[in-house]
Every structure is written in structure tokens, then in C-alpha cells.
N, CA, C and O atoms as a DFTB+ gen file, in Angstrom:
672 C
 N C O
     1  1     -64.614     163.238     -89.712
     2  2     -64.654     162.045     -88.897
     3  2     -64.510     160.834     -89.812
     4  3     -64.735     160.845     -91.022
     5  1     -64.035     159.601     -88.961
     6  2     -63.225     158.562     -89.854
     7  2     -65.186     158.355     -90.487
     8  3     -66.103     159.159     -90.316
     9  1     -65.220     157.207     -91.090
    10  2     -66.548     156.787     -91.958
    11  2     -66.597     155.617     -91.067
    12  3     -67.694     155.397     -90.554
    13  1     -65.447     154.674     -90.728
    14  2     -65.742     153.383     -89.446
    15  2     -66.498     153.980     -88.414
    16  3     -67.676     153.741     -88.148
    17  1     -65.571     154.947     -87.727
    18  2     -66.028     155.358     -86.666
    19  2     -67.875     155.770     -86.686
    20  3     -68.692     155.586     -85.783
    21  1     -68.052     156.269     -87.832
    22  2     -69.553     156.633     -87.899
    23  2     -70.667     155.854     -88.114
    24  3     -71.864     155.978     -87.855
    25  1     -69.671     154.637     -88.898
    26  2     -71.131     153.040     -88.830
    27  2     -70.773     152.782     -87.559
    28  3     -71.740     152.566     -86.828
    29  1     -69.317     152.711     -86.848
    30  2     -69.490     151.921     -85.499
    31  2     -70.518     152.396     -84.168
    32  3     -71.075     151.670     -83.345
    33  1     -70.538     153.907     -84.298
    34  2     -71.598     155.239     -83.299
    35  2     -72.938     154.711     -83.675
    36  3     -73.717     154.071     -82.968
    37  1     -73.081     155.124     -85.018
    38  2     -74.598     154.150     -85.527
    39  2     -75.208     153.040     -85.142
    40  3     -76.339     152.765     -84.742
    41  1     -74.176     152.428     -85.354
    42  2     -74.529     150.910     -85.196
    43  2     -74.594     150.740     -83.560
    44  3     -75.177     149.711     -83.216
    45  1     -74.139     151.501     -82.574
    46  2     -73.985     151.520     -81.178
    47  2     -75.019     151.901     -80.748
    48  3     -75.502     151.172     -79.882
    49  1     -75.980     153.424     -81.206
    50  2     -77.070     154.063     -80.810
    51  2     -78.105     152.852     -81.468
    52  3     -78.995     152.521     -80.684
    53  1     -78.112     152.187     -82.720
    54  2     -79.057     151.582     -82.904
    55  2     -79.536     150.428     -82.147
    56  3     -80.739     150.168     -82.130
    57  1     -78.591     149.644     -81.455
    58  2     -78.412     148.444     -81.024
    59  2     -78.924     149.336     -79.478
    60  3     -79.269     148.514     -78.629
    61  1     -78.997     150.343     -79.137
    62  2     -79.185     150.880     -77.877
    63  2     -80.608     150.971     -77.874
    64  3     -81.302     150.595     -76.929
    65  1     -81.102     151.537     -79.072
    66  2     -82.916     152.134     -79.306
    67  2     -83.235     150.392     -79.302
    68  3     -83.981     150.030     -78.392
    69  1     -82.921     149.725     -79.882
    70  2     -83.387     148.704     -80.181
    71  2     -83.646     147.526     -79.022
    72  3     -84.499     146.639     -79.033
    73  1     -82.777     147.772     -78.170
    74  2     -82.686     147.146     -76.912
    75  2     -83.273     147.704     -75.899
    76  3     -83.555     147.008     -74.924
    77  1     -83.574     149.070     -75.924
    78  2     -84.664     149.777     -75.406
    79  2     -86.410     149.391     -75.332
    80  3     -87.299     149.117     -74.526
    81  1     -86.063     149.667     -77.328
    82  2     -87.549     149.274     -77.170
    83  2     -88.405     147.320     -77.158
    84  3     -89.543     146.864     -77.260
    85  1     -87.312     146.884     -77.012
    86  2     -87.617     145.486     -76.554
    87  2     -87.897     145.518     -74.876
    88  3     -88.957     145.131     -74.382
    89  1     -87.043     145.914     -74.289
    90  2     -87.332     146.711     -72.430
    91  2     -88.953     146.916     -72.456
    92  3     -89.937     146.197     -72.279
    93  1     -88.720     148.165     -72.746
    94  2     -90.036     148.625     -72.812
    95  2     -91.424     147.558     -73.254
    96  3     -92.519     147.643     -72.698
    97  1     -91.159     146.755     -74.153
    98  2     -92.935     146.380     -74.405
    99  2     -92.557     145.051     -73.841
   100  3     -93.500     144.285     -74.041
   101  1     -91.643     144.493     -73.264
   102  2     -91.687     143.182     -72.178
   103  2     -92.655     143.985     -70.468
   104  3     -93.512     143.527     -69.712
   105  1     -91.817     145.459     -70.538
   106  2     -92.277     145.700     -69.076
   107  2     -93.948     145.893     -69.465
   108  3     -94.788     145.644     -68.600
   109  1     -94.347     146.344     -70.804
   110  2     -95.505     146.817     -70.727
   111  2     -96.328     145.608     -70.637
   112  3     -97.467     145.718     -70.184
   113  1     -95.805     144.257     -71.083
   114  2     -96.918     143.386     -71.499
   115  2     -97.013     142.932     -69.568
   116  3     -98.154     142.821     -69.120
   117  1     -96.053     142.750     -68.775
   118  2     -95.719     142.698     -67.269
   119  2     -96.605     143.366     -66.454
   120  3     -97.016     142.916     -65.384
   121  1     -96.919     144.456     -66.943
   122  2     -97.745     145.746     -66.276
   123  2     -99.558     145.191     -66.831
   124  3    -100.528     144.982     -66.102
   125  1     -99.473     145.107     -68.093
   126  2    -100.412     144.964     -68.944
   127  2    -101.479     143.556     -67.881
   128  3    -102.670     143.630     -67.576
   129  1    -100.544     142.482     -67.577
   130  2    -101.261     140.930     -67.320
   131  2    -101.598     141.148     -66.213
   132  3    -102.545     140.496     -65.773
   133  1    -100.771     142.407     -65.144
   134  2    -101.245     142.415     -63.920
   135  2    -100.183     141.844     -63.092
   136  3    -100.424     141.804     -61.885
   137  1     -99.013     141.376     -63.514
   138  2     -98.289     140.868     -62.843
   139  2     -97.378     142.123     -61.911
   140  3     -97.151     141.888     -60.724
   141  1     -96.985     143.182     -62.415
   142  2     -96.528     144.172     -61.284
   143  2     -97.230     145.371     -61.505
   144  3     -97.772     145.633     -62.579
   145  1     -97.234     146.135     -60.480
   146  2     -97.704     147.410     -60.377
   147  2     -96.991     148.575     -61.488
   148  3     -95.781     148.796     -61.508
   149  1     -97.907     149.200     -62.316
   150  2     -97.191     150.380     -62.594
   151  2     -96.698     151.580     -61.399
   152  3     -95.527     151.843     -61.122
   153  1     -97.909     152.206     -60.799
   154  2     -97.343     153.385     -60.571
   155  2     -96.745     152.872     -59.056
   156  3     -97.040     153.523     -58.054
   157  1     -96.042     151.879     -58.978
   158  2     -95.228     151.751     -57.404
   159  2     -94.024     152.709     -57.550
   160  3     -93.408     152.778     -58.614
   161  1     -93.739     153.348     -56.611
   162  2     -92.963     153.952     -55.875
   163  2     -91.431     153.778     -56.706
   164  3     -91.206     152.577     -56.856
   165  1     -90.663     154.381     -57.107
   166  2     -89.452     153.816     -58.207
   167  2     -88.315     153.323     -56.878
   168  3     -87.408     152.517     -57.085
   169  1     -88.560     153.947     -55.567
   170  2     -87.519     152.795     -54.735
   171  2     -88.193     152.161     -53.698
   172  3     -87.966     152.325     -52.499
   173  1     -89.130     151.342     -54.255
   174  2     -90.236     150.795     -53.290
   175  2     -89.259     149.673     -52.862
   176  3     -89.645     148.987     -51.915
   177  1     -87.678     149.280     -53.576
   178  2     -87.067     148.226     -52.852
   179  2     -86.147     148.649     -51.529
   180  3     -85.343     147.874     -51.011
   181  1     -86.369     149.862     -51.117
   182  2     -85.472     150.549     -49.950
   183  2     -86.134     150.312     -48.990
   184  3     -85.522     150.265     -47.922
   185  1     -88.039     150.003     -48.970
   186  2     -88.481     149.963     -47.924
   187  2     -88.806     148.663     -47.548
   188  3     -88.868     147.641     -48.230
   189  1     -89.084     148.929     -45.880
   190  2     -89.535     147.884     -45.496
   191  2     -90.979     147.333     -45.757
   192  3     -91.678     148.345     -45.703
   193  1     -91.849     146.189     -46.028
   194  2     -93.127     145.924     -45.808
   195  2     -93.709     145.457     -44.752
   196  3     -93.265     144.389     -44.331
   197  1     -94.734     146.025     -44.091
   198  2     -95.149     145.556     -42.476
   199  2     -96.455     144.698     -43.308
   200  3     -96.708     145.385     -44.297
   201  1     -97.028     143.932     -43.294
   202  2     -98.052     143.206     -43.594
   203  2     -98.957     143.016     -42.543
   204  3     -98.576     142.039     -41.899
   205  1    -100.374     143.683     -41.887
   206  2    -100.963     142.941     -41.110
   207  2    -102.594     142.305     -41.467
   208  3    -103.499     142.732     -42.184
   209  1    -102.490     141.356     -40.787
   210  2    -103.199     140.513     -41.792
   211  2    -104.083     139.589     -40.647
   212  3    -103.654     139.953     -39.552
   213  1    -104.908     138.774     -40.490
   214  2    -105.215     137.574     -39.763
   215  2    -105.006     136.357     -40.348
   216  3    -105.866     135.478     -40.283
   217  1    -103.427     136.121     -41.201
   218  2    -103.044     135.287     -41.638
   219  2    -102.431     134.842     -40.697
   220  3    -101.876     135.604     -39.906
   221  1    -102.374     133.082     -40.519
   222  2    -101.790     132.908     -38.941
   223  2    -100.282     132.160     -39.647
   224  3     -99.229     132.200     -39.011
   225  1    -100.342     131.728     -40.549
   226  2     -99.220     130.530     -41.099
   227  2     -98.352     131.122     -42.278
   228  3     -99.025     131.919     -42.931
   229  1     -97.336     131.008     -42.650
   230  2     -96.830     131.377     -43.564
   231  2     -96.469     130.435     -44.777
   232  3     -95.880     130.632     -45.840
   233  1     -97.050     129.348     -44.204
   234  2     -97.199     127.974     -45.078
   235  2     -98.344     128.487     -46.115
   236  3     -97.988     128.455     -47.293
   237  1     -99.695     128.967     -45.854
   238  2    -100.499     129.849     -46.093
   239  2    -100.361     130.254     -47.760
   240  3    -100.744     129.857     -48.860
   241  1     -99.525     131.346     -47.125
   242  2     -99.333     132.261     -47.410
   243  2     -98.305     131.525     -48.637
   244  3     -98.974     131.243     -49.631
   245  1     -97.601     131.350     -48.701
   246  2     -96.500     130.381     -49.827
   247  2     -97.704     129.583     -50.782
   248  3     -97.834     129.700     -52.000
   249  1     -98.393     128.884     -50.017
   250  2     -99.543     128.306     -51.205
   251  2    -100.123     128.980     -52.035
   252  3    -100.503     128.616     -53.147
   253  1    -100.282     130.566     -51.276
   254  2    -101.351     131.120     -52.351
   255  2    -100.761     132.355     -53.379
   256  3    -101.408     133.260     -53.907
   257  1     -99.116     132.027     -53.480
   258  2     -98.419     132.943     -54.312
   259  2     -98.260     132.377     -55.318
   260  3     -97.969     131.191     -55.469
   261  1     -98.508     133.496     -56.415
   262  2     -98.441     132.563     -58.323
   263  2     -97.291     132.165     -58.426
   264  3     -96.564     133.052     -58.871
   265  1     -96.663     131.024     -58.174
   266  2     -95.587     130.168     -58.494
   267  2     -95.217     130.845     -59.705
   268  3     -94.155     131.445     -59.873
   269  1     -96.407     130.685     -60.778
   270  2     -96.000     130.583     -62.032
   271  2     -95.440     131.396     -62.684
   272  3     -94.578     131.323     -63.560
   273  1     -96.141     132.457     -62.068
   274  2     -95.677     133.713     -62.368
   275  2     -94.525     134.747     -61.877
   276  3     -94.162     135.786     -62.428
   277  1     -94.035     134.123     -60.616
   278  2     -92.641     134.679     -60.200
   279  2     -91.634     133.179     -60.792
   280  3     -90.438     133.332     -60.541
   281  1     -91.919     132.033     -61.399
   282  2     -91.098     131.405     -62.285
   283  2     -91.094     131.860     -63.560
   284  3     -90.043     131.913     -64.199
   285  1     -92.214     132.222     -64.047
   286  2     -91.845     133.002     -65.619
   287  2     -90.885     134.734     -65.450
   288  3     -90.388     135.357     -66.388
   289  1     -90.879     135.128     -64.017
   290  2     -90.391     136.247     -64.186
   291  2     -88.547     135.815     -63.714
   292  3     -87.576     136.554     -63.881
   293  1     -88.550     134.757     -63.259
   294  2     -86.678     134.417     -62.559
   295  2     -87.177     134.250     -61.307
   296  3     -86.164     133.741     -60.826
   297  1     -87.801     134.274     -60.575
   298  2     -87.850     134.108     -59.228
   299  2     -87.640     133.374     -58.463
   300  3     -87.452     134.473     -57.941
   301  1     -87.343     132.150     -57.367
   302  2     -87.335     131.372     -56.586
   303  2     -87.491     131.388     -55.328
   304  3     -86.873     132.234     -54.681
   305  1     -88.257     130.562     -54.745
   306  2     -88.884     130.805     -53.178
   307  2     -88.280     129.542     -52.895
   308  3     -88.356     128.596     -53.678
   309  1     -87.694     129.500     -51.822
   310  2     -87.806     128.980     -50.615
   311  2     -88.065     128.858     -49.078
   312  3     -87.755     129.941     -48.582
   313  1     -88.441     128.113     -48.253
   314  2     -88.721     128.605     -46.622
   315  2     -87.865     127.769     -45.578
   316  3     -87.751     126.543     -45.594
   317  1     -87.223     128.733     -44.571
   318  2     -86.143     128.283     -44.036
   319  2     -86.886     127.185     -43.008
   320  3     -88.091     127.177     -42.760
   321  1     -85.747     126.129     -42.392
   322  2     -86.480     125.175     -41.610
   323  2     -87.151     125.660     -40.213
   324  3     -87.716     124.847     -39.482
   325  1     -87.070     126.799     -39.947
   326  2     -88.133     126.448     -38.768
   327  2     -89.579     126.591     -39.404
   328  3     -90.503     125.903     -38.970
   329  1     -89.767     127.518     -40.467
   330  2     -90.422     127.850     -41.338
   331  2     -91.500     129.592     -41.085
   332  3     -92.631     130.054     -41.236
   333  1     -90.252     129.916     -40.664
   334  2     -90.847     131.292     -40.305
   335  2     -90.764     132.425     -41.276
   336  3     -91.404     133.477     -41.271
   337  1     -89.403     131.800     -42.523
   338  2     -89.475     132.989     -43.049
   339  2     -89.216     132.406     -44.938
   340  3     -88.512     131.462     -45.297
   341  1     -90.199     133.511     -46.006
   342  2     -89.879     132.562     -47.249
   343  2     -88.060     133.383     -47.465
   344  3     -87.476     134.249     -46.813
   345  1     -87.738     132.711     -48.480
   346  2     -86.718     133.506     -49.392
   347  2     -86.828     133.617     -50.730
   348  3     -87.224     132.605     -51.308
   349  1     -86.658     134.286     -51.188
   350  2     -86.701     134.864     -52.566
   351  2     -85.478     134.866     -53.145
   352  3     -84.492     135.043     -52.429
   353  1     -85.348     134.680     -54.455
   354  2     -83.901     135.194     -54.921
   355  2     -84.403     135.566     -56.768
   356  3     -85.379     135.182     -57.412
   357  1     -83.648     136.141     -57.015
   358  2     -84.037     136.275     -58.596
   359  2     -82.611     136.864     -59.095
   360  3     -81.660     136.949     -58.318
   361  1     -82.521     137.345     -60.726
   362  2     -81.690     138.175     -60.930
   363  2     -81.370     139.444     -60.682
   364  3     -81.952     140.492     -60.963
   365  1     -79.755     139.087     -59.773
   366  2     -79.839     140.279     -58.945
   367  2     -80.184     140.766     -57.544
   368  3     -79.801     141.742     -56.899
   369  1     -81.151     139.630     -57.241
   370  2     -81.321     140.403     -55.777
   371  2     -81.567     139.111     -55.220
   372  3     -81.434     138.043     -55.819
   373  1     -82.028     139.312     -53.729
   374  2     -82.236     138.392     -52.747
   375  2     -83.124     139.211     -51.199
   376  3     -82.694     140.056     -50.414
   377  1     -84.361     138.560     -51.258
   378  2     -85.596     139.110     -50.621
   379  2     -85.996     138.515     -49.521
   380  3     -85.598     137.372     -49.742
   381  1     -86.479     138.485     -48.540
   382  2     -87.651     137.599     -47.554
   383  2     -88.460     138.284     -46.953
   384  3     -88.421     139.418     -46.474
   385  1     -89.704     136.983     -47.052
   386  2     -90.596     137.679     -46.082
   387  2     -91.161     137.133     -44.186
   388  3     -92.199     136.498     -44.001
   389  1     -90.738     137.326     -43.668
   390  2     -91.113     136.684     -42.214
   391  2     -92.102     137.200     -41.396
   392  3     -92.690     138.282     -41.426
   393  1     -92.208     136.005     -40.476
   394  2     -93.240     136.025     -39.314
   395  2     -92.689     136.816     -38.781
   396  3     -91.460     136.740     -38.794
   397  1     -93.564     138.319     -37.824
   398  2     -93.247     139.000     -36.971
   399  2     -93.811     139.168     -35.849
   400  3     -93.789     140.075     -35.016
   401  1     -94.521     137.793     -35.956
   402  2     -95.302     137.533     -34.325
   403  2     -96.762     138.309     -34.795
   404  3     -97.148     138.455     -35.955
   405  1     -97.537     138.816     -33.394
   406  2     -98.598     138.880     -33.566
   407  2     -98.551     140.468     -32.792
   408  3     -97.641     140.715     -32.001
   409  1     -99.560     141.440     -33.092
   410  2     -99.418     142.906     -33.147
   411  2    -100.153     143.192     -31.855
   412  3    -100.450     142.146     -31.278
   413  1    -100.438     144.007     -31.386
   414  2    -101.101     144.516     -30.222
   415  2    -102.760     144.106     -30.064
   416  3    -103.455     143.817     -29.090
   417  1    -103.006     144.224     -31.416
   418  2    -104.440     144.298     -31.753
   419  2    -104.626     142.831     -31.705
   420  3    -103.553     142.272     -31.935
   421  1    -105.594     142.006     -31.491
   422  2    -105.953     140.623     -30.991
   423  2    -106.358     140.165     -32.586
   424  3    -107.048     140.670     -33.472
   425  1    -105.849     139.395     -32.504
   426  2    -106.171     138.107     -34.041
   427  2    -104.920     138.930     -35.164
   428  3    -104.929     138.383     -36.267
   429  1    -104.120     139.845     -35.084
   430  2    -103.886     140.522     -36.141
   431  2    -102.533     140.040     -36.352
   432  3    -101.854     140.255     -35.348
   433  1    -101.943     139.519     -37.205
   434  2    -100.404     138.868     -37.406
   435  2     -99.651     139.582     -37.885
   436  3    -100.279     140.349     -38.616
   437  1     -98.455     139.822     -37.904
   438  2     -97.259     140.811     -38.890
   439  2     -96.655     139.979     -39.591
   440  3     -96.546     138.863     -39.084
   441  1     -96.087     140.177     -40.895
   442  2     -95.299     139.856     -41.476
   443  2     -94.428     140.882     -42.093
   444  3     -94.837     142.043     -42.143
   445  1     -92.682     140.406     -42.809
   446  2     -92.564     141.997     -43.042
   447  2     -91.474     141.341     -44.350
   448  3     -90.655     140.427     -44.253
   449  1     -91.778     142.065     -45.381
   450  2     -90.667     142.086     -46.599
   451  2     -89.911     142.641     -46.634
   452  3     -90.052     143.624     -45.907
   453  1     -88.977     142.606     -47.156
   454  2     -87.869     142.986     -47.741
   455  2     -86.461     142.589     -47.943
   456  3     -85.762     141.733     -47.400
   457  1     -86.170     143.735     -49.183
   458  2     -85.132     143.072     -50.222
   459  2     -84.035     143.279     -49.211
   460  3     -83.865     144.208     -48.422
   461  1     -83.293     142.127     -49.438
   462  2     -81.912     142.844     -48.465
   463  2     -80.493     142.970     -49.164
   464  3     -79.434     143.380     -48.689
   465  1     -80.756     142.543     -50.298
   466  2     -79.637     142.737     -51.526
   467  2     -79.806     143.029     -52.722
   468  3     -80.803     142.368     -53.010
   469  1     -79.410     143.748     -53.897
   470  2     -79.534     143.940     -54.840
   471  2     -77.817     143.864     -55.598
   472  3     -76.787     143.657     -54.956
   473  1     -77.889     144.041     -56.753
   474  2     -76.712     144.381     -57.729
   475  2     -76.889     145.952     -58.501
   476  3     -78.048     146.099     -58.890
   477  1     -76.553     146.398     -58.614
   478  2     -76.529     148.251     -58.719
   479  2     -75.418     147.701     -60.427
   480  3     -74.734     146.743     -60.787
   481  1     -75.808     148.859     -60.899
   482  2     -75.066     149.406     -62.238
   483  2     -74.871     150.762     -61.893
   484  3     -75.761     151.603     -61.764
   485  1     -73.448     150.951     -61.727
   486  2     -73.483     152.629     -61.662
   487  2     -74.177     153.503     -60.611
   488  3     -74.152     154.727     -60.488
   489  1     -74.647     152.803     -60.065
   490  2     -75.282     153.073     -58.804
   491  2     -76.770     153.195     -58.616
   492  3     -77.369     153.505     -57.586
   493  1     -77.271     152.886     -59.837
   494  2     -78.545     152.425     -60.216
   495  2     -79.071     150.990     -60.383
   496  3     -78.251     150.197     -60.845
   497  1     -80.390     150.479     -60.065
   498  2     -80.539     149.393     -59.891
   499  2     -81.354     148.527     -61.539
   500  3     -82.510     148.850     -61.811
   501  1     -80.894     147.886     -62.111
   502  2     -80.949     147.238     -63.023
   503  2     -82.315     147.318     -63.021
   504  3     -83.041     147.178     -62.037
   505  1     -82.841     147.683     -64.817
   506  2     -84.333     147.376     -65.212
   507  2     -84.753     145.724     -64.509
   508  3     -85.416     145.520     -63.493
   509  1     -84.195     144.819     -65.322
   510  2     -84.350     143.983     -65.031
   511  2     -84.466     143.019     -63.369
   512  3     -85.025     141.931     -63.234
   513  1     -83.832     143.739     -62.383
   514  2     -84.045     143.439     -61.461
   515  2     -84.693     144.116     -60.439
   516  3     -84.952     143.627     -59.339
   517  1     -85.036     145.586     -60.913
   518  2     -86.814     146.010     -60.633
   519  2     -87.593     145.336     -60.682
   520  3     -88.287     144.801     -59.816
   521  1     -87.548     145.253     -62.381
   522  2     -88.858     144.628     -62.659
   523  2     -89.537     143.114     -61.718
   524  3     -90.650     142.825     -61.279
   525  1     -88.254     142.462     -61.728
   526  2     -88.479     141.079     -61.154
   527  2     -88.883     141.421     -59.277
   528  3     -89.464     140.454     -58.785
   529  1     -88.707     142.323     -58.506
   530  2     -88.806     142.729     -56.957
   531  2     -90.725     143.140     -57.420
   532  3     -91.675     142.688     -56.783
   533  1     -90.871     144.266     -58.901
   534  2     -91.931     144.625     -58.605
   535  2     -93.147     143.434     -58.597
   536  3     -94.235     143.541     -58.031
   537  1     -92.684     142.328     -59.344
   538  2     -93.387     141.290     -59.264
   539  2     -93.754     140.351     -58.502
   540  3     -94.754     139.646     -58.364
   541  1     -92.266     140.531     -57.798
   542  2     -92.561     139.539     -56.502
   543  2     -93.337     140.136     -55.352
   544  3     -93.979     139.527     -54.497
   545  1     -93.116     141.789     -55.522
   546  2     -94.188     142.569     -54.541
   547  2     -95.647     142.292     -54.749
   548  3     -96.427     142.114     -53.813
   549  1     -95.964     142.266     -55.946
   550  2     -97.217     142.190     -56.711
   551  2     -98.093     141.212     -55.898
   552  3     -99.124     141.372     -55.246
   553  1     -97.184     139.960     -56.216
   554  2     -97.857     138.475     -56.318
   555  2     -97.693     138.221     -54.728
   556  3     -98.438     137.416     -54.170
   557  1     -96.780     138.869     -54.071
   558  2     -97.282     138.592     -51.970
   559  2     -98.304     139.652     -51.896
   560  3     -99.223     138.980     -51.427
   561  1     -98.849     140.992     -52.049
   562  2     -99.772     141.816     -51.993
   563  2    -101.264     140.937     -52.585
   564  3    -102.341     141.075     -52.005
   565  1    -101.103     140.089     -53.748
   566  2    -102.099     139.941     -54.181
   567  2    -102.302     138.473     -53.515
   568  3    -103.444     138.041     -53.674
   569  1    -101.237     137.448     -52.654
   570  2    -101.749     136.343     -51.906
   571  2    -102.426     137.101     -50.466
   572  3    -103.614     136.977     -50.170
   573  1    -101.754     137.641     -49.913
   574  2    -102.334     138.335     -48.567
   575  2    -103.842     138.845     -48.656
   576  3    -104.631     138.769     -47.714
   577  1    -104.127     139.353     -49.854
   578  2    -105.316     139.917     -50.180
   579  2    -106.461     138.321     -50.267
   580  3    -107.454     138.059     -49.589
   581  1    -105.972     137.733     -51.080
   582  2    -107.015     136.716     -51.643
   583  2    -107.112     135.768     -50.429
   584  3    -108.016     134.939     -50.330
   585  1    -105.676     136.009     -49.072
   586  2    -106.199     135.570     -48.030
   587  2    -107.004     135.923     -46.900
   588  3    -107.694     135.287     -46.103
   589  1    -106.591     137.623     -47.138
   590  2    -107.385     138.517     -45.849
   591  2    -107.952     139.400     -46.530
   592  3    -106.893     140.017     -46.639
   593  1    -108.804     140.157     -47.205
   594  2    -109.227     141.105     -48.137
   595  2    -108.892     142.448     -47.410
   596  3    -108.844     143.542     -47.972
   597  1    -108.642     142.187     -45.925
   598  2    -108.780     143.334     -45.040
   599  2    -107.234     143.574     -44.539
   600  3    -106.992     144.390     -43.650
   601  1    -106.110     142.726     -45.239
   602  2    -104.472     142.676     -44.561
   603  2    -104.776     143.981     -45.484
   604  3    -105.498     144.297     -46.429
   605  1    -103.493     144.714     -44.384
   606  2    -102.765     145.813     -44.346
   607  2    -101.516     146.394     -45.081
   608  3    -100.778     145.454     -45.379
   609  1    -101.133     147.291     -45.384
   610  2     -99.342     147.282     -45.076
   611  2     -98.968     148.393     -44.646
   612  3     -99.667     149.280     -45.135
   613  1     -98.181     148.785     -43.948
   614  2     -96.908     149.933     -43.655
   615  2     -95.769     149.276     -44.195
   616  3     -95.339     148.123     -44.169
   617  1     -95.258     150.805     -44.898
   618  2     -93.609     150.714     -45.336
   619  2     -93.148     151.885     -44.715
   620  3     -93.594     153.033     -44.703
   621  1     -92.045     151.300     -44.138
   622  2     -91.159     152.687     -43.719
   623  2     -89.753     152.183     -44.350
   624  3     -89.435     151.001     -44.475
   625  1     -88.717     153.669     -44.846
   626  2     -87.564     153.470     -45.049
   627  2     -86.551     152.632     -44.483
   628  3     -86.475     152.768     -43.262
   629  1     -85.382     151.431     -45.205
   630  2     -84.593     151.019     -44.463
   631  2     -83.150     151.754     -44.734
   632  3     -83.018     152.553     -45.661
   633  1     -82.367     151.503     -44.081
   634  2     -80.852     152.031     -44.382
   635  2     -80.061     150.921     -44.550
   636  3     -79.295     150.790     -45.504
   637  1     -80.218     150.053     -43.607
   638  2     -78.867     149.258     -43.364
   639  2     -79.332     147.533     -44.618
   640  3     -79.970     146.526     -44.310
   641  1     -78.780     147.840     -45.726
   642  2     -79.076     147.537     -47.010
   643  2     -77.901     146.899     -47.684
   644  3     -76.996     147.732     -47.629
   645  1     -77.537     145.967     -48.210
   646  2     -76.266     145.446     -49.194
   647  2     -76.692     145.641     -50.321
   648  3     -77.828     145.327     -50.677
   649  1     -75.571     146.360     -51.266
   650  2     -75.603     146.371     -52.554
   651  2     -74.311     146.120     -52.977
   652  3     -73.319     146.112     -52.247
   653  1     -74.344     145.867     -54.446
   654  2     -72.806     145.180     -55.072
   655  2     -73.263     145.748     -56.341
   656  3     -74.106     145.447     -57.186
   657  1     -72.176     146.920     -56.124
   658  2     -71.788     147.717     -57.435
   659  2     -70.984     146.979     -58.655
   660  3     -70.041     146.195     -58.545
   661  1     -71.736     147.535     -60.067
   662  2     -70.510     146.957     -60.583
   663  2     -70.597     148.078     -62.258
   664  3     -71.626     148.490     -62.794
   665  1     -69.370     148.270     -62.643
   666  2     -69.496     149.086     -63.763
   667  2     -69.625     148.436     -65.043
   668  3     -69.708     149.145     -66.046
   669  1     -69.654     147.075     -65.150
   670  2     -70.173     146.435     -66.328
   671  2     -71.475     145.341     -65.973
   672  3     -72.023     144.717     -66.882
């Protein structure tokens, strides 16, 4: 084998481990602060989130999410004008969460997440734009809580989903 060819393989696997293990101890320090869940579900972005809660406002609910912390991860919220539903966007994907009215059960409100776009590699969904969904899951699980200690969730599978493949 040529001797280029064998620094260029080298130099390819190294730059691969190396970029690996930078991945790795960003997600760990992520996991580490509390900002996303480790053991969530690896396609917890396929499902839907039912939220029930005796949260009545979703104004609420936007106040008591760590800004800071879905801005240190890429994130951005906004809420559409009637103000029923937030939006999310980060690298890679694009999320919301909305009012779903109020449930059978008296005082009990719905709300429901989910991602409705992503960007795929190969048909897999980018570390990086996991990581950023598991955070934004994190930080609405952990406002709902610090608003209702007693909100809920159901997830059930979605299908009808946009993704945008791409091989580089």
C-alpha cells in the first residue's frame, strides 16, 4: 500500500476517535448538569407527548422553562399569536408544544409535544440534534413539574412525520 494513502487512513480514523471523543464528554457533561435525560427512549422524537397537568396557560408554562439552558444548547422558542402553541426550533429540527383543551377529568388541561421535523444523516438522526430535542424534552418535563408536581404524560407513536435526508 502507497505510504500517502496510509498517513491519509490514519489521519482519517484519528480525526474520527478524536471527534468522537469530544461528542461523548460534551453529551456527558449535558447528562451530568441535568439538562437531558440519559436513559430516554433513543426515538423518544417519533412520539407524541400528552401532558396533563392543572396548568391552565401556556404563558405559564413558557415562563417557567430554562431559557438559559435551551439557549446554551441552540434552541429557540417562540409562541404563535393566538398564543396557544410554543415553537421550538434548534439545529436540525423544529418542535411545538400546544394547548389541547381540557380532558374529561375536571380541572385537568392537555398539552401535547412534538417534533414535527428533523434532518436525518443516512437515515439516522444527528447526535447533535438528539441531543438538543433531549433537552428541550428535559426542560418542558421539568417546567410542568415545578408547575404541577402531579402533571402527567402519555406518549404514543406518531407516523405522519417530515424528515430531510441528506448524505453529507
Amino acid at each position: 500500500m502507497n505510504p500517502l494513502a496510509i498517513v491519509i487512513i490514519s489521519a482519517a480514523i484519528l480525526i474520527g476517535v478524536v471527534a468522537g471523543l469530544i461528542i461523548a464528554n460534551n453529551n456527558k457533561k449535558i447528562f451530568a448538569s441535568g439538562a437531558a435525560r440519559q436513559n430516554r427512549n433513543y426515538d423518544f422524537y417519533m412520539q407524541e407527548h400528552t401532558f396533563k397537568t392543572n396548568v391552565t396557560d401556556i404563558k405559564a408554562l413558557l415562563n417557567a422553562l430554562d431559557k438559559d439552558t435551551l439557549t446554551r444548547n441552540g434552541v429557540s422558542i417562540s409562541i404563535d399569536q393566538p398564543g396557544t402553541k410554543l415553537i421550538f426550533s434548534g439545529s436540525g429540527f423544529a418542535a411545538s408544544l400546544k394547548t389541547a383543551g381540557a380532558s374529561d377529568i375536571s380541572g385537568i388541561y392537555m398539552y401535547r409535544f412534538r417534533v414535527g421535523k428533523w434532518k436525518e444523516y443516512r437515515g439516522t438522526m444527528d447526535n447533535s440534534t438528539r441531543m438538543g430535542l433531549n433537552v428541550l424534552l428535559t426542560s418542558i418535563e421539568k417546567a410542568f413539574l415545578t408547575l404541577d408536581y402531579n402533571a402527567v404524560v402519555e406518549r404514543t407513536y406518531v407516523t405522519d412525520i417530515s424528515t430531510k435526508s441528506s448524505f453529507f
